[in-house]
N, C-alpha and C positions, 0 to 999 in steps of 0.2 A: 425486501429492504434494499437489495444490491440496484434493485430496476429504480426504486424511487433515488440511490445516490447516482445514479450515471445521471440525470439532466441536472442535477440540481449542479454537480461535478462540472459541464458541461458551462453552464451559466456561469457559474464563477470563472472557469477560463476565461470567456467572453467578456466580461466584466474588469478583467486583468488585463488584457491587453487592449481594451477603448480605456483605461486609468493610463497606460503607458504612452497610449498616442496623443492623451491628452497632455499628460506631462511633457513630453518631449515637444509637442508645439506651441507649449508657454516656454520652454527654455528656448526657443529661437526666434519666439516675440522680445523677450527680454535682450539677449544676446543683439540682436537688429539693431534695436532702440536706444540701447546705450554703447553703442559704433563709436559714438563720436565723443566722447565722455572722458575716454584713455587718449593718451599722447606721448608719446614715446617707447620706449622698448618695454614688453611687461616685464614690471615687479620693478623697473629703474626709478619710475617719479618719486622723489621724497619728497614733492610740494603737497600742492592740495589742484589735482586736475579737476575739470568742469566743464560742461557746455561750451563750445565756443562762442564768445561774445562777437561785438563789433571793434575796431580800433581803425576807423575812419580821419579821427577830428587831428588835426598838427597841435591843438592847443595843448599847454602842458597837461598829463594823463591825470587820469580822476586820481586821489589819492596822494597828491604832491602838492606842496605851497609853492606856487612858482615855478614848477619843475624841481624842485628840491625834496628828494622822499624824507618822508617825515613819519617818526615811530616815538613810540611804542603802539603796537595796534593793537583791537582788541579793548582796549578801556580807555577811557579820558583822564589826559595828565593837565590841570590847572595850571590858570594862564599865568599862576605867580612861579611856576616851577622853571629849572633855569632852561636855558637855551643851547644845547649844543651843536655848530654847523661845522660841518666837515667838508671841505672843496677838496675833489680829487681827481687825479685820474688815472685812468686802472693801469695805465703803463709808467705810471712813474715809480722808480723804486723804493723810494719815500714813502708812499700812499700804501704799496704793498707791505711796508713794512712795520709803518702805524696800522692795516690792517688786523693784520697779523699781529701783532704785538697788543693792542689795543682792544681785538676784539671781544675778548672774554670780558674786562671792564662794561665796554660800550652796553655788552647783551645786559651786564647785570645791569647800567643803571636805567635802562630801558624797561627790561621786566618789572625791577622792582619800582617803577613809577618816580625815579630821583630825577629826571632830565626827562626835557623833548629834545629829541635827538634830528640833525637835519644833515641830507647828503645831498651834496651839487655836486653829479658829474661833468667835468669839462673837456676838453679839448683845445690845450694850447698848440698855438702853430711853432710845432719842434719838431721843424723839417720831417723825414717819410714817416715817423709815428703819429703825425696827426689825426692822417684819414684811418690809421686802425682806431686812435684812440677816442673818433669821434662815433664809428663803429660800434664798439663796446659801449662807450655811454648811452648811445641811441638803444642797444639793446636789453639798458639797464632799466631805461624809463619805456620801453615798450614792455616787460615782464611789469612792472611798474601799476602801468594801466592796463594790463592784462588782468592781475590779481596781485595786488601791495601785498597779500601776506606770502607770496614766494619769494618776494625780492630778497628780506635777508639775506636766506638762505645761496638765492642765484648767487648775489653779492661777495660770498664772502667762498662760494665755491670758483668764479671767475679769479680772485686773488689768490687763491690756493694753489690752482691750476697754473697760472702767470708765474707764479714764481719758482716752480717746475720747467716751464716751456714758456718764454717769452711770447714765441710766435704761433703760441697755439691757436689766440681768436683772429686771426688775420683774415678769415675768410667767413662769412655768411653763412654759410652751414655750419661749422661749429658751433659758431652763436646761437644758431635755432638749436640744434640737440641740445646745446646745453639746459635752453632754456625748457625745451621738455623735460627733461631730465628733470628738475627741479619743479615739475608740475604745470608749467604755463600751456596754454591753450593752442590750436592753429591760427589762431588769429594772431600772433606773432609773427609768424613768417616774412607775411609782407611789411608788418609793420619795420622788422629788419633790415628786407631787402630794400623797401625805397626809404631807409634814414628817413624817416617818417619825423621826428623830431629833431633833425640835424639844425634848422634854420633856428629853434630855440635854442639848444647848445651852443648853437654860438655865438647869440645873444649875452645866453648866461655867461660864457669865456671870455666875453668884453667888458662885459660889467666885472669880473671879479681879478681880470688883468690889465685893465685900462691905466691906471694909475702908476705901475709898475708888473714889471714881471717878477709875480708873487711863486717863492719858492711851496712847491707843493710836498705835503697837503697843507692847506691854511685848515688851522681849528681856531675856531672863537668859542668864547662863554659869554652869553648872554651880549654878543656883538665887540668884543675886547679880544683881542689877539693873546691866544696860548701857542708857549713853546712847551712842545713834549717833553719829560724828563724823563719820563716813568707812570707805567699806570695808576699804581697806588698814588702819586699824589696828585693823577690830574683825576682822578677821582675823587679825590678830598679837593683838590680845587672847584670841580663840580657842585658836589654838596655844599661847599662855604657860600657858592655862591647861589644857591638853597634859602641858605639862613638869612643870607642879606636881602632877600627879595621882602 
């Protein structure tokens, strides 16, 4: 009985460690192939990381009318629902502080399918904060056309940050981690570093300060100039103008 368990004993070793060598050289086929898949520090991205795409083209990035990010994403909101455009720019105090202020409204009526929501980042010419503030807006529509459902998020973590440390995005590198951070791909980088869409920004900053220099941020309803009072009633100003559509 002892003579027939030693091979059989022996077999199963054998058996145990070709099962171990196999496992271990699927766990570093897997580990290989998904290299490039993570993007920034682990367990930091709260976006949604992926593949690195391409982000070649200067035209306005997929995902935007015009260059203007446009939400709610996820489901389609009917072309009778109202129209909300937000012009900002990430260094004006005002912009941070209708962020800030606004934001919790904005998400609900976004979620809840009440408004299409629109953001034009600009860049007016306000002496040395232009070239940051043209920076950041490029870096907004490059997460943008990287993957639209990080931007929120980027969005409203850049305002958060700002009004802590002014000068925190001043420099190109921050801008990419942050933008890892938040989930976006390598293919950001350059799109950072060569202002890849600067020459539309400032297209779009001529169109929306040509006329006058428009105190920021401008909010429109359905293309009518709102002045902020308060969230609760520029959300009922939202929704009325829901009904009247």
């Amino acid at each position: 009985m002892a003579g027939n368990e030693q091979p059989r004993y022996s077999r199963l070793m054998r058996f145990g460690a070709l099962a171990a060598l196999a496992l271990a050289a699927i766990t570093v086929i897997i580990i290989f192939s998904r290299g490039d898949e993570t993007v920034g520090e682990p367990g930091s991205a709260v976006g949604t990381p992926h593949p690195t795409p391409s982000l070649e083209d200067e035209s306005p990035p997929p995902g935007t009318a015009d260059g203007a990010v446009r939400i709610p994403l996820g489901h389609a909101v009917p072309a009778s629902h109202p129209v909300v455009t937000i012009v900002e720019d990430f260094l004006c105090e005002g912009c941070q502080d209708f962020a800030l202020g606004y934001g919790p409204v904005l998400r609900e009526l976004s979620e809840r399918g009440d408004a299409i929501l629109e953001f034009v980042a600009v860049a007016p010419p306000a002496g040395t904060d232009q070239s940051a503030s043209l920076r950041i807006a490029n870096s907004a529509l490059c997460v943008a056309g990287d993957d639209i459902a990080n931007w929120p998020a980027f969005r409203a973590g850049l305002y958060e940050q700002l009004v802590e440390d002014a000068d925190l995005f001043r420099d190109d590198a921050t801008l990419i981690e942050t933008a890892h951070v938040y989930g976006a791909s390598h293919a950001v980088e350059n799109c950072v570093r060569e202002l890849r869409f600067a020459e539309h920004i400032h297209g779009t900053t001529e169109r929306w300060t040509a006329d006058e220099p428009a105190e920021l941020p401008v909010v429109l309803i359905n293309g009518e100039r709102y002045r902020p009072v308060g969230p609760d009633s520029f959300a009922a100003s939202v929704r009325a103008a829901g009904n009247e559509s």
